[in-house]
VOGU-3710 file (C-alpha; in Angstrom, 3 decimals, decimal comma):
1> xxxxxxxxxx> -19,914/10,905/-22,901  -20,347/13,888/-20,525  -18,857/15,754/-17,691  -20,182/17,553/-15,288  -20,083/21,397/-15,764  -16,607/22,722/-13,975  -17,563/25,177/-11,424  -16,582/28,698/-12,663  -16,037/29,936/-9,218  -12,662/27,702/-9,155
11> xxxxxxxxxx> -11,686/28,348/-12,289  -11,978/32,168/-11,673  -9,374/31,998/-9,017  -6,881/29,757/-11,059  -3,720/32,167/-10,465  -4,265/31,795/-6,158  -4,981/28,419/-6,580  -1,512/27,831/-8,666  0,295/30,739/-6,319  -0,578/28,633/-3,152
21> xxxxxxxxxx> 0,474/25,535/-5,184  3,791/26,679/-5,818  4,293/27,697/-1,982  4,012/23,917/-1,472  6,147/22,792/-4,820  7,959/25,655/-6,011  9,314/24,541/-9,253  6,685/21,566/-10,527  3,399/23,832/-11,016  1,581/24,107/-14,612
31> xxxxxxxxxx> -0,740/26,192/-14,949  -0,295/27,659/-18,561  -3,402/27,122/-20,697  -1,295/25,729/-23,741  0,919/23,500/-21,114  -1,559/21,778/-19,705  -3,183/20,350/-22,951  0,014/17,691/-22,547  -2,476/16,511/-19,284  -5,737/16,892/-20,985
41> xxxxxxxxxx> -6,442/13,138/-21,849  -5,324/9,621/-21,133  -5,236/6,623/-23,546  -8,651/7,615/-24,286  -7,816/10,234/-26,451  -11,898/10,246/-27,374  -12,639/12,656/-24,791  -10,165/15,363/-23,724  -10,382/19,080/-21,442  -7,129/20,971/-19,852
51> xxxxxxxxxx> -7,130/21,078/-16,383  -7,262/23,804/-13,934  -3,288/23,169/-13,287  -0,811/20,384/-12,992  1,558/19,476/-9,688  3,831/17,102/-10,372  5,267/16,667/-6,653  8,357/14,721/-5,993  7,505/13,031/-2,466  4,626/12,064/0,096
61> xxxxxxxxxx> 5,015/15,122/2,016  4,623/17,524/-1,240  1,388/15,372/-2,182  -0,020/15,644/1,220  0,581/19,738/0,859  -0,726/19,876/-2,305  -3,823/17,783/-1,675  -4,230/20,020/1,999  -4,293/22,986/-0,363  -6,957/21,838/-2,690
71> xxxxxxxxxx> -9,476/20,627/-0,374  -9,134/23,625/1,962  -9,623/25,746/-1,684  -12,545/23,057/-2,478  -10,845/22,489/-5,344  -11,198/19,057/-7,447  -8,290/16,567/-7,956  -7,657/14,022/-10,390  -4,913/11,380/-9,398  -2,424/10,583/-12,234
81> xxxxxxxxxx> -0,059/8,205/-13,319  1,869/7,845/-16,694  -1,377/8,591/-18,342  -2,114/5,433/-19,976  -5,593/4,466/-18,840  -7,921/3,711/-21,059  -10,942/4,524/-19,596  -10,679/7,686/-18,756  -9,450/6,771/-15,772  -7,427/10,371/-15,462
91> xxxxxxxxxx> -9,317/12,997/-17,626  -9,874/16,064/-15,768  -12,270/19,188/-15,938  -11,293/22,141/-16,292  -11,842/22,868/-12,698  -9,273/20,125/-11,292  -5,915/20,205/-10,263  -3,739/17,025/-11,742  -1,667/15,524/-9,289  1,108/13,909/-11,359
101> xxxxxxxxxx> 3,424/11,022/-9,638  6,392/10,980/-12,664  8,348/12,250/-10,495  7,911/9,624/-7,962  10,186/6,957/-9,322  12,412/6,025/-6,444  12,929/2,468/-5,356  13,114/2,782/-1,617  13,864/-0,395/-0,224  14,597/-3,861/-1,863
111> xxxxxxxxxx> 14,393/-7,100/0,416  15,236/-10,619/-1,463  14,868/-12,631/1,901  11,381/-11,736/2,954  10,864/-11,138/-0,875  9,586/-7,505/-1,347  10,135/-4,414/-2,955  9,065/-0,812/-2,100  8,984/1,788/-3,995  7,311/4,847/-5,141
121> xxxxxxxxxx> 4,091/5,059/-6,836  5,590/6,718/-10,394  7,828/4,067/-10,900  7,164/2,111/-14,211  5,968/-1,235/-14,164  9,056/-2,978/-16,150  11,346/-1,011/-14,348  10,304/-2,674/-10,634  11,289/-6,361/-12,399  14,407/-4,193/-13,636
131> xxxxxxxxxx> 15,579/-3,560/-10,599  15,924/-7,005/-9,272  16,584/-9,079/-12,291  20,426/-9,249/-11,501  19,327/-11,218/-8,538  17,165/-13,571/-10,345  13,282/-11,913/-9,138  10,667/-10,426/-10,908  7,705/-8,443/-10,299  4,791/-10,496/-12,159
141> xxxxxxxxxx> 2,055/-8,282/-13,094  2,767/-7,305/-16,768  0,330/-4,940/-18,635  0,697/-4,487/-21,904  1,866/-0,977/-21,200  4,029/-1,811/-18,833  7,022/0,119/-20,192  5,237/3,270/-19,966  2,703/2,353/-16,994  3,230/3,341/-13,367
151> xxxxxxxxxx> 2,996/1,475/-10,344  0,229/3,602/-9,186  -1,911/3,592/-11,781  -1,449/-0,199/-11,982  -2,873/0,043/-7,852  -5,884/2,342/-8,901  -6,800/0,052/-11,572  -5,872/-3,367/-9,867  -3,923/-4,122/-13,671  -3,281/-7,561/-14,796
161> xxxxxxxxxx> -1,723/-8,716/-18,068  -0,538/-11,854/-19,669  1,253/-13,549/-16,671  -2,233/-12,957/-14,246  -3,350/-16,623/-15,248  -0,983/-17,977/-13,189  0,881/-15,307/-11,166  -2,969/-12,977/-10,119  -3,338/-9,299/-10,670  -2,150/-6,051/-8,417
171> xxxxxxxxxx> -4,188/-7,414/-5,985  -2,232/-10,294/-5,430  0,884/-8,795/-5,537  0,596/-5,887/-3,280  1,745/-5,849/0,062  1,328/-2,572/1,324  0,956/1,510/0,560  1,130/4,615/1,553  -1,554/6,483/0,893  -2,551/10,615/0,965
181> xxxxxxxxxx> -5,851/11,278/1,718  -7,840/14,143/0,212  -7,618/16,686/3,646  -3,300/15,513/3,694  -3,373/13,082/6,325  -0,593/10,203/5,183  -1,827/6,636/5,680  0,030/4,034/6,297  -2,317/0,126/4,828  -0,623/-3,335/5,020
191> xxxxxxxxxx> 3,017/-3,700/5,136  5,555/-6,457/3,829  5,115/-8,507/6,994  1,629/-9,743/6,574  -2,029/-8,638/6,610  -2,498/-5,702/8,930  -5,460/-6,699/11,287  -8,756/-5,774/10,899  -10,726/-4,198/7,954  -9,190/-4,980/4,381
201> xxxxxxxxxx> -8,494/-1,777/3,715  -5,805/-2,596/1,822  -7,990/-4,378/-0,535  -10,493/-1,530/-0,829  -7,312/0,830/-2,022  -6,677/-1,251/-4,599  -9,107/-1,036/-7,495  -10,405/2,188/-6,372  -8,898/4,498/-9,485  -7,880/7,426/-7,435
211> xxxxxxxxxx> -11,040/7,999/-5,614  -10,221/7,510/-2,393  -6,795/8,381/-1,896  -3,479/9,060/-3,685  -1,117/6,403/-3,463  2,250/7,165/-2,910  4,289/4,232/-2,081  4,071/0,844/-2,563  4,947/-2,367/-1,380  4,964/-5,207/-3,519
221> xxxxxxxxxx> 5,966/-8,766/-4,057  8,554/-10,047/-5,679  9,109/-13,623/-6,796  12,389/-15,717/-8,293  12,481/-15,950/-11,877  11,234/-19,142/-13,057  13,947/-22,105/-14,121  12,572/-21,857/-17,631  9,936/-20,948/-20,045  8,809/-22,132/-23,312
231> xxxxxxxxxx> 5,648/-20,298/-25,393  3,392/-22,845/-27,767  1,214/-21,205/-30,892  -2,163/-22,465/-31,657  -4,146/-21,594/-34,920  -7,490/-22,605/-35,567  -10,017/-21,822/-38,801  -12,639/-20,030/-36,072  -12,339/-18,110/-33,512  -15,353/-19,946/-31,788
241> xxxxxxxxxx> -12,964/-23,106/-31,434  -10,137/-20,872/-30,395  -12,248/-20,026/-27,349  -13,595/-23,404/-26,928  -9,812/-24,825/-26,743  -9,589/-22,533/-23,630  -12,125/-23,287/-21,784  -10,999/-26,908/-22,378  -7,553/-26,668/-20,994  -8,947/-24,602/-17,823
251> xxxxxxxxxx> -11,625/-27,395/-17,447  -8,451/-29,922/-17,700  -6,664/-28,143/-14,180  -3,554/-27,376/-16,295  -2,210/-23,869/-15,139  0,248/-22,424/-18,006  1,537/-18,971/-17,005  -0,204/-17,315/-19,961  -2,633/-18,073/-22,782  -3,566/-15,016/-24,922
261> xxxxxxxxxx> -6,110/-14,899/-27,871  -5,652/-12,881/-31,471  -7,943/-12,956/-34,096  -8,060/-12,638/-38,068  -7,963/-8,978/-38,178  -5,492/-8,296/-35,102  -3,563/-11,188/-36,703  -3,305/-9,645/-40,107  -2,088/-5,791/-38,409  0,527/-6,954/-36,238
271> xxxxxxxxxx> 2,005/-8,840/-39,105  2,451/-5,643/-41,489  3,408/-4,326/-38,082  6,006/-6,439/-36,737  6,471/-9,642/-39,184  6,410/-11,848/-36,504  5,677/-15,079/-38,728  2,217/-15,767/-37,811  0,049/-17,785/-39,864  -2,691/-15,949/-41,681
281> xxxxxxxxxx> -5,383/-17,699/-39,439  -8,829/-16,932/-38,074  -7,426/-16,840/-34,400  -4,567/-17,828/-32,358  -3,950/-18,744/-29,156  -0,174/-18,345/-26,987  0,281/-20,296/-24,558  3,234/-20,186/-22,362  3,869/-22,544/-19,240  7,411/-22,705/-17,034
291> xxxxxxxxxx> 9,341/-25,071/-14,985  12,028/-27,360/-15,174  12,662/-28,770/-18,642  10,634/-32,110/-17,662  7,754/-29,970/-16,182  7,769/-28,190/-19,030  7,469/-30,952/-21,561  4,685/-32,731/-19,286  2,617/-29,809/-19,152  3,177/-28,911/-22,974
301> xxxxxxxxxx> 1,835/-32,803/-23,532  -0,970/-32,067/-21,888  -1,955/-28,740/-23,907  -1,101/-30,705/-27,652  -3,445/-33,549/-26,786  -6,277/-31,063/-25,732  -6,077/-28,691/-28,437  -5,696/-31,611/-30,705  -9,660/-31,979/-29,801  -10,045/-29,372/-31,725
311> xxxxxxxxxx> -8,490/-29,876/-34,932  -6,096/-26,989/-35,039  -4,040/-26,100/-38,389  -0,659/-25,114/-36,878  0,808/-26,040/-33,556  4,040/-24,802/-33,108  6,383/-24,860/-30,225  9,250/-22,398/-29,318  12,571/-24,492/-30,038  14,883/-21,426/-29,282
321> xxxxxxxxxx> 14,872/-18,160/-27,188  14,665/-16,175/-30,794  11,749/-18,483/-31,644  9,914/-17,503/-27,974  10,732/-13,830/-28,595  9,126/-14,031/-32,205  5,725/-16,090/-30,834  5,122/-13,215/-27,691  6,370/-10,400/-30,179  3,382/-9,945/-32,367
331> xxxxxxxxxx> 1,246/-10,175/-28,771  3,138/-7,773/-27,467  3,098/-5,303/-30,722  -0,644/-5,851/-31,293  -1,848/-2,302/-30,037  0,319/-0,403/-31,577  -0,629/-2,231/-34,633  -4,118/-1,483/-34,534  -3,077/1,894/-33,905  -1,081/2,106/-37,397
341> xxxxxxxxxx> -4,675/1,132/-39,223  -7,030/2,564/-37,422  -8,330/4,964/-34,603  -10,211/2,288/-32,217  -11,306/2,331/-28,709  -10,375/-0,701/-26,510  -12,885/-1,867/-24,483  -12,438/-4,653/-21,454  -15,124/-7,033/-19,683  -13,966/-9,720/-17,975
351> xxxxxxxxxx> -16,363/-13,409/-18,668  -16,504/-16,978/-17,304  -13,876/-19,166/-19,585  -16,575/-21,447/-19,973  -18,234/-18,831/-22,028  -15,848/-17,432/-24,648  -17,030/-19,109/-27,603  -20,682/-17,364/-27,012  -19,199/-14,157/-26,068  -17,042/-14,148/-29,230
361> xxxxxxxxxx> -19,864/-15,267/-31,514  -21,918/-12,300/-30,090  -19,098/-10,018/-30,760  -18,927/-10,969/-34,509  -23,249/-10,688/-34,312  -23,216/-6,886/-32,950  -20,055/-5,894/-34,707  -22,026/-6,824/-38,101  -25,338/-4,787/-36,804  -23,489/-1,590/-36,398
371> xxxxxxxxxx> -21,129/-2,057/-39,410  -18,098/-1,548/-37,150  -15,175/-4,107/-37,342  -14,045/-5,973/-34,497  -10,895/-7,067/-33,719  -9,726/-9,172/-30,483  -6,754/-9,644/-28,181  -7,274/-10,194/-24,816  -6,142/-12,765/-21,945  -8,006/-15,598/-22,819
381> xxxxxxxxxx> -6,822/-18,017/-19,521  -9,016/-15,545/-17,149  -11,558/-14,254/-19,859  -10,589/-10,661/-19,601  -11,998/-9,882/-22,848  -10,054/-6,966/-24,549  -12,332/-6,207/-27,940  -10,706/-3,391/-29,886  -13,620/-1,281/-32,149  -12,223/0,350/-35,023
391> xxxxxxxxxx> -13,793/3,697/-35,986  -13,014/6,817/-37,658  -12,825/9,984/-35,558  -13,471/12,162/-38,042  -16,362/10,709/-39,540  -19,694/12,497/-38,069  -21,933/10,135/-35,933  -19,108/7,185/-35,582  -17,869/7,831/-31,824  -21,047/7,414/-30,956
401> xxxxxxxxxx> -21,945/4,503/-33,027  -18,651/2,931/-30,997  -19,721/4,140/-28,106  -23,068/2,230/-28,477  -21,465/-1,075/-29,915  -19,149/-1,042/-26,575  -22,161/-0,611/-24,205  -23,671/-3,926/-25,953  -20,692/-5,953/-26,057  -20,183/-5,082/-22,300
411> xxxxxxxxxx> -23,793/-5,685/-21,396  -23,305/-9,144/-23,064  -20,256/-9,919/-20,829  -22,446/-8,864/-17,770  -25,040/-11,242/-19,095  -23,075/-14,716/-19,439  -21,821/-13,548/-15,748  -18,919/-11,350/-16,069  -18,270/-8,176/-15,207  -17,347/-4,436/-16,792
421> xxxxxxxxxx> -13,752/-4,142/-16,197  -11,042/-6,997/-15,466  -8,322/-4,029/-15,177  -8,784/-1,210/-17,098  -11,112/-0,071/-14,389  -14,531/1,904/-15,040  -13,240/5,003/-15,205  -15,568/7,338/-17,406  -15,683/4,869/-20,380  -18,291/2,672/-18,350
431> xxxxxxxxxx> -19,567/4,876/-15,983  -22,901/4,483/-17,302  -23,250/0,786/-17,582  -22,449/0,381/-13,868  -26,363/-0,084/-13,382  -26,175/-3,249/-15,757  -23,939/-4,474/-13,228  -25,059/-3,096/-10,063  -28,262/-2,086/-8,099  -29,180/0,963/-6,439
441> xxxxxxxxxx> -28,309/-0,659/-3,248  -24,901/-1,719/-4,559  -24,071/1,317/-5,921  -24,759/3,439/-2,368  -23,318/1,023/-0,840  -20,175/1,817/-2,193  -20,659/5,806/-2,466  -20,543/5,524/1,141  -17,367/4,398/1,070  -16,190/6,920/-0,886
451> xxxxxxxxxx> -17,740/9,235/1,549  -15,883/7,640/4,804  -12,376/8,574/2,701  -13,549/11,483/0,996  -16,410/13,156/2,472  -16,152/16,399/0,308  -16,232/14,393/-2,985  -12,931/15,777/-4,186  -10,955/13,017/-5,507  -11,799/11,990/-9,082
461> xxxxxxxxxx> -15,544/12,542/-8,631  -16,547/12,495/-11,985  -15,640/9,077/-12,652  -16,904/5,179/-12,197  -20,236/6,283/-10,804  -23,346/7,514/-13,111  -23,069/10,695/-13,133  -26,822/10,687/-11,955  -26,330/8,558/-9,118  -23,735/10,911/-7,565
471> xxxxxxxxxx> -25,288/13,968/-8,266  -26,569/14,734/-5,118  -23,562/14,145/-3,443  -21,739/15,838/-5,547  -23,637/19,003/-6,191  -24,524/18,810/-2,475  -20,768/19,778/-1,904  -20,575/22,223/-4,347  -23,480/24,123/-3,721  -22,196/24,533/0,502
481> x> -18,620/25,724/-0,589
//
């Protein structure tokens, strides 16, 4: 993975930069070497370099100063949230400024009649359902990280998690923003009240990993907490079936909230991890659904008859809120799990349902060609494939050999019809493959977006586009400051 080469010019005026930085937020400027290695990588802790300096600003006016200040200095930004992308979505080069929103936790206004919540962009994700659970909502976009995760980054990434099957993504849950673009002007896209007329620019925000604007606020929808909810666990003897079973019970028009995937070796970690009682199984499946206690029951009917099809060797359904708690908590344990084992870089292509049991097959093929294992977790309902390659970093030659077994599972979910990213984004991770995906045509068609919001190239630059597709533009820029 490369970068491209910081420009020394910038870095050779690092204490002005910071001094001017400071004029604009006095006390929340880093600019010590040794203090800014804390910002030098996200979740992909592959691939790290300090920045020029950190701002961590505390409101929309600060960001709009500090962004003013960098593109009048020509100086690179990298928007960041609680730093848990992982792809690279935040890594900066030594010539950037990080613009951090931690800060920028504030709920600003809560509204349970027209059912909406704003608040600031560095607010966690758990913490927006946490401050309206006492009146019965919920925010329903739950990434795995959403303890740690921010709002923001969840809008630059359009983030999902288990719930998306039946609830969407950020996309589908975001009302409105306010946004800072690169020369300071404040922008006001969508609102609580509706769709704003005109262009979707709403929709272009969201998904576009900091490269077109920092968001600052956000609006976002909030929904009553379901009457009740009762989680189901599926093993099967191969993860082939597993997959098939899904793509059965989408085919069938039955909607459960959630239905999540684990395999054999994912399986076997979050057990020593969290002893969460799982059966020692070639894959599992959760599946959740809600509703009233008869809705429940009807839809849960439904599910046993169709995985029955496939001959499972467990079925077992929640009878008590501990029981529930134990079926989601190995899910919800399983990176940190694979973590405890292994160093491993988690990849995530989204597919059609219809195809899972090739995909997964596939998986198992190139995993044995490069001699890399492969375990699996990933939101099964909506395909968004989350394989997790376990390497070791300090083993000569196997980053790369990673590296290269990601590019070919990702190139296989681009060939059954999917895509790179369901919401980890591109970031630098898949940079590259974006041609597997996209044309020439494609790709400049959305560089010129980018150029409508950003004309100097400014805002996260180095990321989502191959590097030598936005060379020009971005050397063109540096070359006339």
């Amino acid at each position: 993975m490369q970068m491209p080469s910081p420009d020394p010019r910038i870095i050779a005026r690092r204490a002005s930069i910071a001094a001017k930085l400071r004029q604009a937020v006095p006390t929340a400027v880093i600019d010590d070497p040794a203090e800014t290695r804390a910002y030098e990588c996200d979740a992909l802790s592959a691939y790290r370099c300090p920045p020029l300096a950190v701002v961590l600003p505390a409101t929309t006016a600060e960001v709009s100063a500090v962004l003013r200040i960098c593109h009048d200095e020509g100086v690179p930004v990298v928007p960041r949230g609680a730093g848990t992308s992982l792809a690279g979505g935040s890594m900066p080069t030594a010539d950037a400024v990080i613009v951090g929103l931690s800060r920028m936790n504030a709920v600003l206004e809560t509204d349970y009649n027209d059912r909406f919540i704003r608040v600031q962009a560095g607010r966690t994700n758990l913490s927006v359902s946490g401050a309206v659970d006492a009146k019965g909502f919920f925010y329903a976009p739950d990434p795995s990280s959403q303890l740690a995760c921010a709002i923001g980054g969840n809008i630059g990434m359009n983030s999902g998690g288990a719930h998306c099957l039946k609830y969407g993504v950020t996309t589908n849950n975001l009302l409105g923003v306010t946004v800072v673009l690169m020369d300071g002007e404040v922008v006001e896209l969508g609102g609580p009240m509706g769709e704003a007329p005109g262009l979707d620019l709403l929709g272009v925000v969201c998904g576009s990993e900091g490269q077109l604007g920092i968001v600052t606020e956000a609006s976002l929808r909030i929904l009553p907490k379901p009457v009740g909810a009762r989680p189901v666990l599926v093993a099967f003897d191969a993860s082939e079936t597993a997959g098939a079973c899904v793509a059965a019970i989408i085919r069938a028009g039955v909607l459960p909230v959630a239905i999540e995937f684990m395999d054999r070796p994912c399986i076997r970690a979050t057990e020593a991890f969290a002893h969460a009682g799982y059966p020692d199984c070639e894959a599992l499946l959760i599946i959740e659904v809600e509703g009233t206690p008869p809705e429940i029951d009807e839809q849960l009917a439904l599910i046993r008859d169709i995985a029955a099809r496939f001959e499972p060797i467990e079925f077992r359904e929640s009878q008590s809120e501990d029981e529930s708690r134990r079926i989601w908590l190995g899910r919800k344990s399983a990176f940190g799990a694979m973590g405890q084992i292994n160093d491993y870089m988690c990849l995530d292509g989204t597919i059609p349902v219809s195809t899972l049991p090739q995909v997964l097959a596939g998986i198992a093929r190139l995993s044995g060609e490069f001699g890399l294992e492969v375990a699996n977790v990933f939101h099964a309902g909506d395909g968004n494939m989350h394989p997790l390659i376990l390497y070791n970093a300090n083993k000569p030659g196997d980053l790369e050999r990673c590296e290269a077994l990601g590019a070919e599972i990702l190139k296989l979910c681009v060939e059954v019809g999917g895509c790179l990213t369901g919401e980890h984004g591109v970031g630098v991770e898949k940079r590259e493959l974006m041609s597997t995906q996209f044309n020439e045509i494609d790709l400049e068609a959305q560089m010129r977006v980018k150029d409508a919001f950003d004309p100097q190239w400014l805002l996260n630059a180095a990321k989502v586009f191959p590097l030598a597709v936005s060379a020009s533009r971005r050397e063109g820029i540096r070359n006339a400051a």
